[in-house]
N, C-alpha and C positions, 0 to 999 in steps of 0.2 A: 752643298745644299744652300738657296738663296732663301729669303727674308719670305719669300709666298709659300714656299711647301715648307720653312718652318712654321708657320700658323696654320695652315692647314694641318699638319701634326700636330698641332698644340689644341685645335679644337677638338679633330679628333679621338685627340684623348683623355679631353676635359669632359667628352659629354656622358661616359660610362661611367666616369669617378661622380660626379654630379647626379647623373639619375640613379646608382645607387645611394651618396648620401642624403638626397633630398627623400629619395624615397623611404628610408629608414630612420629621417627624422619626420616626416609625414607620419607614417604608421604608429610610430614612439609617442606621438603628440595625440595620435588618436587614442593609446594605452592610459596615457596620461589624464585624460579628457573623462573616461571610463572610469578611473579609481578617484578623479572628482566628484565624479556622480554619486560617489557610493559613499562620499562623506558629506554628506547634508546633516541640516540639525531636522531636530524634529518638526513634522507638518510642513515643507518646506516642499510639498507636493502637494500641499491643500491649498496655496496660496492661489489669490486672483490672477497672477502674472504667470504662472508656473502648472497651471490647472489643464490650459489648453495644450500646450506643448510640453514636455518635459523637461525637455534640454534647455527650457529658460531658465533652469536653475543652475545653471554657470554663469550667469549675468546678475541677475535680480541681487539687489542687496540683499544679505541679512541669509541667506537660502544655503550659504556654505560653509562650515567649518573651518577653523585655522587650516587643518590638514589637507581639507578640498580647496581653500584658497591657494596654499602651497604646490598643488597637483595642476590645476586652472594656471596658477602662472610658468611651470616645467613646459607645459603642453604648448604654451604660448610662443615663450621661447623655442621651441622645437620646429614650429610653422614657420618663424619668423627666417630659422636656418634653413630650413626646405627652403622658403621663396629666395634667400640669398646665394645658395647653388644653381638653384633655376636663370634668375636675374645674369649670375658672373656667367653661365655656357650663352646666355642670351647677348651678352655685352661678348663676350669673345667671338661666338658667328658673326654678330654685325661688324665686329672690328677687320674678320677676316674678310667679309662682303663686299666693306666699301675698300679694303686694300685692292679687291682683286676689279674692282670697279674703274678702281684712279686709273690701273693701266691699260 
C-alpha cells in the first residue's frame, strides 16, 4: 500500500467518525441550549431585548440563571466540537487533494 491509497483510507474513514460526532455534539448543544431556555429568572421574556425574539434570552445580560448560564456554556462548548470534527475531515480531504494534485 503506497502513501496515496493510505490517505485516501484515512479520509475515508474519518469522514463517518466525524459526521457522527459532529453530528451528536450539534444535536447535544442544541439539548443543551433548550434546558437554557428553561432557566431564566423571572420576567426575562418581558425584557425590551428578548420581547421580539425569544432566543435572545441566551445572550442579553442578566436574562439567565447560574444554572442556564452553566447549560449556554455546555452547549457552546459542544458546537465548538462539532465545527472541530467538520474542520479536521475538511483539512484531511484538502490534505489528500492537493497530495493527489502534486502528482
Amino acid at each position: 500500500m503506497d502513501l496515496s491509497q493510505l490517505l485516501e483510507l484515512i479520509t475515508v474513514l474519518l469522514f463517518p467518525i466525524a459526521f457522527v460526532f459532529s453530528s451528536f455534539c450539534f444535536f447535544k448543544s442544541l439539548y443543551f441550549f433548550v434546558k437554557a431556555l428553561l432557566n431564566t429568572v423571572e420576567g426575562a421574556f418581558h425584557k425590551t431585548h428578548t420581547s421580539f425574539n425569544f432566543l435572545n434570552v441566551l445572550w442579553v445580560p442578566g436574562c439567565l440563571n447560574e444554572r442556564g448560564k452553566l447549560y449556554r456554556r455546555i452547549a457552546l462548548r459542544n458546537i465548538i466540537i462539532a465545527l472541530a470534527w467538520m474542520l479536521l475531515f475538511l483539512a484531511a480531504a484538502h490534505s489528500v487533494d492537493s497530495a493527489f494534485a502534486a502528482n
